[in-house]
C-alpha positions as a printed Julia matrix, in Angstrom:
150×3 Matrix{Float64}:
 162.53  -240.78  37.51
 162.79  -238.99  34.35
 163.58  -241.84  32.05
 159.88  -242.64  31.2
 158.89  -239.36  29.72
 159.62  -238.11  26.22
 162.09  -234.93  27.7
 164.55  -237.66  28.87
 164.15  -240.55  26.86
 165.31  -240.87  23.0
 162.83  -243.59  21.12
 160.08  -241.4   23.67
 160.9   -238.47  21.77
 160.94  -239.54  18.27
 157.73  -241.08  18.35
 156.02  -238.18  20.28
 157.5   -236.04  17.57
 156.71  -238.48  14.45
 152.91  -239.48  15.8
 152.02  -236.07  16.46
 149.84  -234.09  13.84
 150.78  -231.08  15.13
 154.18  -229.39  14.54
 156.38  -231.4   16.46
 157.53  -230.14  20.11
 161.38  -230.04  20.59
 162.36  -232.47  23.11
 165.59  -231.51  25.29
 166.84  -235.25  24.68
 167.12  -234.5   21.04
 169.71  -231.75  22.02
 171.97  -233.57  24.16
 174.88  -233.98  21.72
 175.21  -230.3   21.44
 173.99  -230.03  25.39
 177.05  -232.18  26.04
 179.58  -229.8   23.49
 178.38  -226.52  25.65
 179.12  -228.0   29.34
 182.34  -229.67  28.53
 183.76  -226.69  26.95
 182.53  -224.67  29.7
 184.55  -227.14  31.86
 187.55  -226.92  30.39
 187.48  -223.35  29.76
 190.32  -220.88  29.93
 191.25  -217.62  28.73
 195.01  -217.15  27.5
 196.06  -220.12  29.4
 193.99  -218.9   32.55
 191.33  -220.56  34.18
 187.98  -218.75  34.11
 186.81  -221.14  37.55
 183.54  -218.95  37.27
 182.61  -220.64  34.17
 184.02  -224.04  34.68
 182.23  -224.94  38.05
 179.05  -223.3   36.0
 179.75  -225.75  33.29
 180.48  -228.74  35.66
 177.41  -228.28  37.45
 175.41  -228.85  34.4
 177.43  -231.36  33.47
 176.53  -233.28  36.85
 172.58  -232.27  36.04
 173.06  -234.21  32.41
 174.58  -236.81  33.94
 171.63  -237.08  36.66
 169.21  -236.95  34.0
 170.77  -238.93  31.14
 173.09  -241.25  33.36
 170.15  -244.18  33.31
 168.66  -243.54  30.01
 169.26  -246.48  27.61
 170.47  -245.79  23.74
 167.86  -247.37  21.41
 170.1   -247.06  18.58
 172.76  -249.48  19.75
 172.41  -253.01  20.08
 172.22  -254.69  23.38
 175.44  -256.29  24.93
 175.99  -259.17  27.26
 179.53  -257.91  27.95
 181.1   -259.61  31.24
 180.68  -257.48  34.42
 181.1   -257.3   38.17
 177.5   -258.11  38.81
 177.26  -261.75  38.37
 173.86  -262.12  38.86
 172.34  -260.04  36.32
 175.83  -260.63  34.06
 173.96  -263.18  31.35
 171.42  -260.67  30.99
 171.9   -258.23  28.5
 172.59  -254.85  28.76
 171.28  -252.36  26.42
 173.88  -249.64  26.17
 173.37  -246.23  27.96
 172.67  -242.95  26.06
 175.86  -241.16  27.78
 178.62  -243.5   26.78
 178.62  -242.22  23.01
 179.77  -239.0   24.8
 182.18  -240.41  27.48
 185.42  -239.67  24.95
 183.92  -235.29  26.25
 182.53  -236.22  29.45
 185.29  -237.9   30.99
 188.32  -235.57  30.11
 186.11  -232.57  31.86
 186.02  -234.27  34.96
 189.61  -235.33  35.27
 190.0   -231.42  34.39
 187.54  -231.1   37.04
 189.24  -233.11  39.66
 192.63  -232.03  38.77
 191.82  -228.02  39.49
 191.15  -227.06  43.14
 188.92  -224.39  41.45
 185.87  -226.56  40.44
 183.36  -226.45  43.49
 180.75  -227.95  41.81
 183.18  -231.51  42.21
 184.24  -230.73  45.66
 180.31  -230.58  46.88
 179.32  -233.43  44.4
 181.56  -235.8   46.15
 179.32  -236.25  49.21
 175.72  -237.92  48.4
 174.84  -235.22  50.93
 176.01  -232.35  50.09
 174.86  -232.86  46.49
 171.32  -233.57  47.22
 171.47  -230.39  48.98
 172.48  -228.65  45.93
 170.14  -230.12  44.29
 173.19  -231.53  41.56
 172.0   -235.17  41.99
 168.87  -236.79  42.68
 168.32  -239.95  44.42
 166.66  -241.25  40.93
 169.29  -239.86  38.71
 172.48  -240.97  37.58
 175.91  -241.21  39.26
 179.14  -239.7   38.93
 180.14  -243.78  39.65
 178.89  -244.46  36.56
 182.7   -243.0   35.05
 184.49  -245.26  37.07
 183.75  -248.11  35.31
């Protein structure tokens, strides 16, 4: 869906920005790292050892938008792999990395936070394809929360 365009898409971004004449257009991919840094804090975040749920499910929502906008987007700074997986039909194929997993070591402790507190509705109405859609958290194009289970 979104991985085409230059907004989504890393190597799209750098060469809008470094063939354009004009001064160059800030793409949102360019500011995932610190996109990434903002909603897992915001997931995890408490006040003198209270939960602020308020925040967190604000924070894990966005977090669940990153991931459905990010969660197919391929790194072009890492090499591809041909590591073994479940798939053995496309398993000798290689598999260029995706952009998310140099942030899994932030993503992944904020949703077993997530998933641990009762407070975080933003997890409760992810968990059904359903419900999420009607949120609008996930799209049918985007990424998956599956893609953490890995």
């Amino acid at each position: 869906m979104y991985e085409n365009g230059p907004e989504f898409n890393l190597e799209a971004a750098r060469h809008s920005i470094t063939s354009s004449t004009k001064v160059p257009l800030s793409r949102v991919v360019l500011h995932l790292n610190d996109l990434v840094n903002v909603t897992s804090n915001a997931t995890i975040a408490t006040s003198d050892n209270l939960e602020l749920p308020s925040l967190q499910n604000a924070g894990m929502k966005f977090l669940i938008l990153l991931i459905s906008l990010f969660g197919k987007s391929t790194d072009p700074d890492e090499e591809e792999s041909s590591s073994p997986s479940l798939d053995t039909i496309n398993s000798a194929i290689p598999k260029k990395p995706l952009l998310l997993d140099r942030y899994l070591s932030q993503i992944v402790p904020s949703i077993k936070h997530a998933c641990i507190r009762s407070s975080h509705t933003a997890i409760a109405t992810a968990t059904t394809p359903a419900a999420a859609a009607d949120d609008n958290l996930l799209s049918a194009e985007g990424g998956e929360l599956l893609f953490f289970s890995g």
